[in-house]
C-alpha positions in Angstrom: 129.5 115.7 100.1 125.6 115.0 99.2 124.4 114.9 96.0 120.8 113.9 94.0 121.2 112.3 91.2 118.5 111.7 88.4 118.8 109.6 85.7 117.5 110.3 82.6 117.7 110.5 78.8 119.4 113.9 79.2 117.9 115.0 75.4 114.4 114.2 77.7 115.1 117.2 80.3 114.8 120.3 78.2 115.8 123.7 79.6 112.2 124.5 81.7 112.2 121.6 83.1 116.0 121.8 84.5 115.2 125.4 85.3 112.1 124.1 87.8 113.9 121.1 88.8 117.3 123.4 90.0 114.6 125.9 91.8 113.3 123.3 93.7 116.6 122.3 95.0 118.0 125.6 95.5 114.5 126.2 97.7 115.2 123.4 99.8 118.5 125.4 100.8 120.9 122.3 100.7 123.9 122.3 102.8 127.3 123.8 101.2 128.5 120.2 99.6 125.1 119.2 98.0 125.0 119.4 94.9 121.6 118.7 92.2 123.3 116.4 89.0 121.4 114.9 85.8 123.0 112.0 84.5 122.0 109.5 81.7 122.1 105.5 81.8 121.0 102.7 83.8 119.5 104.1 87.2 120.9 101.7 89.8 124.6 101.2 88.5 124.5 105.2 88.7 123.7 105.3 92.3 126.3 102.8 93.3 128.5 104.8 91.3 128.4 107.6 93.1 128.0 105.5 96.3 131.6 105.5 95.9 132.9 107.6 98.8 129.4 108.5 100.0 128.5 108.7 103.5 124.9 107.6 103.1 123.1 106.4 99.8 119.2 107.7 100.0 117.1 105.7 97.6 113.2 106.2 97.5 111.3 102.9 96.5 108.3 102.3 94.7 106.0 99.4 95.0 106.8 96.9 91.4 105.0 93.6 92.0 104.7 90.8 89.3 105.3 91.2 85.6 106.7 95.1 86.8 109.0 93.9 88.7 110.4 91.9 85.8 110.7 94.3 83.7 111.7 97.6 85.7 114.0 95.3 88.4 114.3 96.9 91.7 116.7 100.1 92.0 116.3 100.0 95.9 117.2 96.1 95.8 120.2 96.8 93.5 121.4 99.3 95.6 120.9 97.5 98.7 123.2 94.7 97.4 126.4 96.8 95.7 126.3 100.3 97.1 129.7 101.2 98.7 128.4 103.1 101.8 125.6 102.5 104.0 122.0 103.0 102.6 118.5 103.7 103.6 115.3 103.0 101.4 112.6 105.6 101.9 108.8 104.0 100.7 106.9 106.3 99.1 104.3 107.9 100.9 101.2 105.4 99.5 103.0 102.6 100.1 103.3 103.6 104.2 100.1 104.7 104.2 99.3 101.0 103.4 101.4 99.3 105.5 99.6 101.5 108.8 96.3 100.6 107.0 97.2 97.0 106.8 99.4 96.9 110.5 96.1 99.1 112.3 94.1 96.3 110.8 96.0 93.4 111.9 96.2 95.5 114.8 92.1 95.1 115.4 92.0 91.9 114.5 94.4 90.2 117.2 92.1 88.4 119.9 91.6 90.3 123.3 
């Protein structure tokens, strides 16, 4: 069984918004067992929740350095030390962008 889930103040997702988050699920044409859930609370304790019984936990990440990473913690991090099933940490896109930038300029740099 797959699943999405996205945590938020549920009072904070009004109807429209559900309505255009569901269609963009539904367009993606999930596989029968995947299902789109909203769910309220703390963000990481929710995903290793429903880790529970999971074949594979899916977690985007998104660059918090300093002071933000105080204060917001790390989801991916979180997950990656309690989730019950095996996980994978997808960087956002900016974030690989920078790491080619920053490996294609290592990359020019290395003596001959």
């Amino acid at each position: 069984m797959g699943g999405m889930a996205m945590s938020t103040e549920l009072e904070d997702v009004d109807a429209l918004d559900r309505e255009a988050i569901e269609a963009v699920f539904d367009s993606a044409q999930p596989d029968a067992g995947w299902h789109l859930k909203f769910a309220s609370g703390e963000v990481a304790p929710s995903l290793v929740a429903e880790s529970i019984g999971a074949s594979l936990l899916v977690v985007g990440t998104k660059e918090h350095v300093g002071i933000g990473r105080l204060v917001y913690g790390s989801v991916s991090h979180y997950c990656l030390s309690h989730a019950h099933c095996p996980m994978v940490a997808v960087p956002a896109a900016r974030d690989r962008d920078a790491e080619d930038h920053d490996q294609a300029s290592a990359d020019t740099s290395a003596p001959a």
